[in-house]
C-alpha positions as CSV (number, residue, x, y, z in Angstrom):
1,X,8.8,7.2,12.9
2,X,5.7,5.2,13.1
3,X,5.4,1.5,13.1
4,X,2.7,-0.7,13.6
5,X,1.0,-3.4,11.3
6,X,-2.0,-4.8,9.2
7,X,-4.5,-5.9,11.5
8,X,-8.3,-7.4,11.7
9,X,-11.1,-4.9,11.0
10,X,-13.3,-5.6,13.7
11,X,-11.1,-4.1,17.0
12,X,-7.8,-2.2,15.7
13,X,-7.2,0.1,18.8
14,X,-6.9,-3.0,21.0
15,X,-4.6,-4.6,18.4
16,X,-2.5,-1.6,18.3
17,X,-2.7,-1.7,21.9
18,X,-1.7,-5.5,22.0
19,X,1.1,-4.5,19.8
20,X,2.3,-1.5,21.0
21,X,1.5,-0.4,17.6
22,X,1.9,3.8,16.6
23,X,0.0,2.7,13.1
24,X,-2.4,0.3,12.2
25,X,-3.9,-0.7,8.6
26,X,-7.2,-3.0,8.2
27,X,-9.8,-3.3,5.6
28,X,-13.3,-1.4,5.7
29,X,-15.0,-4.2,3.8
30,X,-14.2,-7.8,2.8
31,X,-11.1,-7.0,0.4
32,X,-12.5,-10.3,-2.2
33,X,-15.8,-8.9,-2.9
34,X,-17.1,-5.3,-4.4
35,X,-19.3,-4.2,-1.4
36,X,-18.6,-0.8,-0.6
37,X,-17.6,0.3,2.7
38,X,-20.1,0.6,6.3
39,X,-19.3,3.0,9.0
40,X,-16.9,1.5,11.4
41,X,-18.2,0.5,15.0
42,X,-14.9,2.1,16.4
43,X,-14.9,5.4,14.3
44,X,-14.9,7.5,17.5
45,X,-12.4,5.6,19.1
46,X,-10.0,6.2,16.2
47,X,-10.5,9.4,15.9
48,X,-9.6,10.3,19.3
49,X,-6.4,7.4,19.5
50,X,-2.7,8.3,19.2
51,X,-3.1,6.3,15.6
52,X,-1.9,6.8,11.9
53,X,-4.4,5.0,10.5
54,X,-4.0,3.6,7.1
55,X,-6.8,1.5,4.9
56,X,-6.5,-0.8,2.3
57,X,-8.6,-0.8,-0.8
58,X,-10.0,-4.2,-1.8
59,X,-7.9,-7.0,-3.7
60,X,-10.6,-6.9,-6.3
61,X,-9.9,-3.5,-7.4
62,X,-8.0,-2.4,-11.0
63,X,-8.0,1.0,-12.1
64,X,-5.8,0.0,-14.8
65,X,-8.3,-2.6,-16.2
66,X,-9.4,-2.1,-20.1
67,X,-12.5,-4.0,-19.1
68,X,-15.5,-1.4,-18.1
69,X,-17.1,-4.2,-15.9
70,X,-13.5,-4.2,-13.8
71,X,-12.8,-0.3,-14.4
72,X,-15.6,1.3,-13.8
73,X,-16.8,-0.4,-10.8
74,X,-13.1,-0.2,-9.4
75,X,-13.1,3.9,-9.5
76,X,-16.6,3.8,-7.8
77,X,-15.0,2.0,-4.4
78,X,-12.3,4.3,-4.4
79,X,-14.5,7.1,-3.7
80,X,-16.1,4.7,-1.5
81,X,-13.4,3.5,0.5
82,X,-11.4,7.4,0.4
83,X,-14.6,8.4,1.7
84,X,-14.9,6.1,4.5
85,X,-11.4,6.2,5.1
86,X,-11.5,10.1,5.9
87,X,-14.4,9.4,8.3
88,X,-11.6,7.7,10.9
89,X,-9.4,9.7,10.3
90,X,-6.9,7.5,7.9
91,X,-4.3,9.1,6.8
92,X,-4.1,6.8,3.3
93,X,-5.9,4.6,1.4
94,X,-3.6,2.2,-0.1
95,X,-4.5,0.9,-4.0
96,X,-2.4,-1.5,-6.0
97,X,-0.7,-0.1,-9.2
98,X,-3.1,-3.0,-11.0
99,X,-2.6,-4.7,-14.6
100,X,-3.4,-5.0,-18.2
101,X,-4.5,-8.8,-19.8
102,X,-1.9,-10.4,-22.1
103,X,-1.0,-8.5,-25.6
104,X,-2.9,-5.2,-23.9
105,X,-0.9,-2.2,-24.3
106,X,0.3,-0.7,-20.9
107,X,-0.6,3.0,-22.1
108,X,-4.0,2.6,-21.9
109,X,-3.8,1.4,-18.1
110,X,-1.7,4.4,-17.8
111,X,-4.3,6.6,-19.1
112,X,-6.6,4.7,-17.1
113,X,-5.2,6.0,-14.1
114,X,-4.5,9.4,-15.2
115,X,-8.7,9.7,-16.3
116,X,-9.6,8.3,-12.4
117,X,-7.4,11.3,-10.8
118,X,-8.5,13.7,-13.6
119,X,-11.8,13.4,-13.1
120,X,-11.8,13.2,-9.7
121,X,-10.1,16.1,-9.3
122,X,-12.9,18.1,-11.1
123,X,-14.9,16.7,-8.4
124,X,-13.1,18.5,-5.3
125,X,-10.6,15.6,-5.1
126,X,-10.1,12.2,-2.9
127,X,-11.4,12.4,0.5
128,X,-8.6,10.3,1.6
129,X,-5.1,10.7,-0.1
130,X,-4.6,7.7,-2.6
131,X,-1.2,5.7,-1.5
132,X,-0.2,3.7,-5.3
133,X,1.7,0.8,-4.0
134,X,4.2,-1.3,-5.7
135,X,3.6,-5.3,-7.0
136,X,5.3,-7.9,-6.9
137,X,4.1,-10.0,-10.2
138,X,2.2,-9.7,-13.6
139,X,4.1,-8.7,-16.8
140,X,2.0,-6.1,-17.9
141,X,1.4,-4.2,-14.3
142,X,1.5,-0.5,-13.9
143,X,3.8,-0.7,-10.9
144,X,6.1,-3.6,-10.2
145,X,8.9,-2.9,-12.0
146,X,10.5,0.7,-11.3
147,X,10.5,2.0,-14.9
148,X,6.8,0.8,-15.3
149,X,5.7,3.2,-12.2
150,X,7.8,5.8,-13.7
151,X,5.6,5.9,-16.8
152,X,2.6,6.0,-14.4
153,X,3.9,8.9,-12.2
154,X,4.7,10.8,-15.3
155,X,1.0,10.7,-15.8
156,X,-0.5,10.7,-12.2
157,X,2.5,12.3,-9.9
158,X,0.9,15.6,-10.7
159,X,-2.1,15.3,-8.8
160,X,-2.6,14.6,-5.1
161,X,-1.1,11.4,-4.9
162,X,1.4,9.0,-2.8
163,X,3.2,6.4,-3.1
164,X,3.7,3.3,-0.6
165,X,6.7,0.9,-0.8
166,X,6.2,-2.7,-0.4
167,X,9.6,-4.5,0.6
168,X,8.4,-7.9,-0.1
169,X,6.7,-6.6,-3.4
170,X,10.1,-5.2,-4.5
171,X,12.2,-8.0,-4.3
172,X,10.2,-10.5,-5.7
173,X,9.7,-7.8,-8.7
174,X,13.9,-8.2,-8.9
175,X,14.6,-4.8,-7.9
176,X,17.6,-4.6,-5.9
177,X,16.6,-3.1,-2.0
178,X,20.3,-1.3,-1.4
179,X,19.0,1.5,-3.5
180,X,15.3,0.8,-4.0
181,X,14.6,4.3,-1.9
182,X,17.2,6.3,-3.9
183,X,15.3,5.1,-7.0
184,X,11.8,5.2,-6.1
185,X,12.9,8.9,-4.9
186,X,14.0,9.4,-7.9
187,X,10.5,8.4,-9.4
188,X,8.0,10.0,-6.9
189,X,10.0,12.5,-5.2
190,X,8.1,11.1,-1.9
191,X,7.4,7.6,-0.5
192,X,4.6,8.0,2.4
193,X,4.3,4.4,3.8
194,X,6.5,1.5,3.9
195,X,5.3,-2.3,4.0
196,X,7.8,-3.7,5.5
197,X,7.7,-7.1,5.0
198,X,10.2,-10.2,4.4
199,X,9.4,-12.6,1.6
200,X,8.5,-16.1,1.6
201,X,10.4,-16.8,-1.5
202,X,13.7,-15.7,-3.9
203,X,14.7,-12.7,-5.3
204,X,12.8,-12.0,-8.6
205,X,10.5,-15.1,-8.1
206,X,7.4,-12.7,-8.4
207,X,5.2,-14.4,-5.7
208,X,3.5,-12.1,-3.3
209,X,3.8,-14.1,-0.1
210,X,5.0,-12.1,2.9
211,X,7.5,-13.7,5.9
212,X,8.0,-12.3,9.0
213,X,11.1,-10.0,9.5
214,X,13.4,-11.9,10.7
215,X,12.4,-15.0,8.8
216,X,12.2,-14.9,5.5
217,X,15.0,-14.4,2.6
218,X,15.4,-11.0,2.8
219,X,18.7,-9.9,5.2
220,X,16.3,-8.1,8.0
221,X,18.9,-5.8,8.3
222,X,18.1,-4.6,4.2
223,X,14.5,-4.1,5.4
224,X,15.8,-2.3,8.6
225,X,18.0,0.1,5.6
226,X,15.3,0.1,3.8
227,X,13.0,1.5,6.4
228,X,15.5,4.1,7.8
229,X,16.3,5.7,4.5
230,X,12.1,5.8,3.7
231,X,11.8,7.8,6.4
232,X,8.1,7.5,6.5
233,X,5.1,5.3,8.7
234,X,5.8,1.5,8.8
235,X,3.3,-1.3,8.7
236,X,4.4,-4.7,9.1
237,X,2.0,-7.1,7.1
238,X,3.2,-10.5,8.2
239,X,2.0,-12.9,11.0
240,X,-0.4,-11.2,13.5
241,X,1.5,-13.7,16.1
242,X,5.2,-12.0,15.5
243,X,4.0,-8.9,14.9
244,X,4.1,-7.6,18.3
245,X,8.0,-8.4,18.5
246,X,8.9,-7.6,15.3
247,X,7.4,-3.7,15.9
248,X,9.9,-3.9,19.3
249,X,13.1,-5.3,16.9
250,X,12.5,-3.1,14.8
251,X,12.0,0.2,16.4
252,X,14.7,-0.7,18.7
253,X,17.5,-1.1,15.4
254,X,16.1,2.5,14.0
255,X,16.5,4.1,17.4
């Protein structure tokens, strides 16, 4: 199993290095603004590394959206950033499940999604395999609770997709992490990265703000559960300055 964790764009190999990272995440562009993606100065140097490299798409991103302004732009820098992504060699390009305005009916984000794969798909595909990953607020997202992303999967799961698991995401959704796997199994039939993050905050409380392992209100040994029964890479998004300890806890309690 690889672990390793979200780091700056600018150097990942030496912060894998720093980390004793096997994986590493980063943005290709800024992640609040819609500028697509430049070739990365290290592209060679990730290519050749002992890396599973993983990107993730911009904040500023929703497929979902009903608004054409937000939509359409959205699908453009996913081509963009799967593109770019393939050119280091990533092996995902993580995209939140998105969200739908007040009194909008969830369907049509649904369909949103299904149109971006479809027609993608008559294009050859993603260059880069798109990772949907799980959030952890908004009443009318596509994927924070569990029976919302199973009405997206039954549109999507069809085509060449993955899914990633966010642990933090998950509880402040209010789903329950002893059988989060089992269920999301259930969903996808695959999960192909895990976030492995504590949270900040209390079950259900739908804020997004990430602790490190062993500090936040998540038992670390649920995360370290969670992560065994995944079965898949790890990246730890939390504080760059723990990050290099929490990679050596946890490899060393799923040895």
């Amino acid at each position: 199993m690889r672990i390793g964790a979200h780091v700056s764009d600018n150097d990942p190999v030496t912060a894998a290095t720093q980390r004793n990272a096997a994986a590493v995440q980063f943005f290709l562009s800024d992640p609040q603004n819609w500028r697509a993606p430049q070739p990365h100065p290290q592209a060679a140097q990730l290519l050749a590394a002992d890396l599973a490299v993983y990107i993730h798409s911009p904040y500023v991103l929703n497929v979902a959206s009903l608004n054409n302004r937000i939509r359409i732009p959205s699908r453009k820098l996913v081509i963009q950033h799967a593109t770019a992504a393939a050119e280091i060699g990533a092996r995902g390009l993580v995209v939140h499940g998105g969200h739908l305005a007040k009194n909008e009916d969830p369907a049509q984000g649904v369909e949103n999604w299904r149109k971006m794969f479809d027609r993608q798909s008559a294009e050859g595909g993603f260059a880069t395999q798109i990772l949907v990953e799980n959030t952890a607020g908004g009443d009318n997202a596509m994927a924070r609770r569990f029976d919302s992303l199973a009405r997206l999967w039954d549109a999507i799961g069809g085509y060449d997709v993955g899914f990633c698991l966010d642990t933090c995401h998950a509880f402040a959704a209010g789903e329950d992490l002893s059988d989060a796997v089992d269920r999301i199994m259930a969903i996808t039939g695959r999960i192909d990265l895990v976030h492995c993050n504590n949270s900040r905050d209390e079950f259900g409380s739908a804020r997004d703000r990430h602790a490190p392992l062993r500090e936040g209100t998540i038992d670390p040994e649920q995360l370290v559960a969670v992560c065994a029964a995944a079965n898949a890479p790890v990246i730890l998004e939390t504080d760059p300055a723990t990050q290099a300890d929490d990679i050596a806890w946890l490899r060393a309690q799923l040895a």
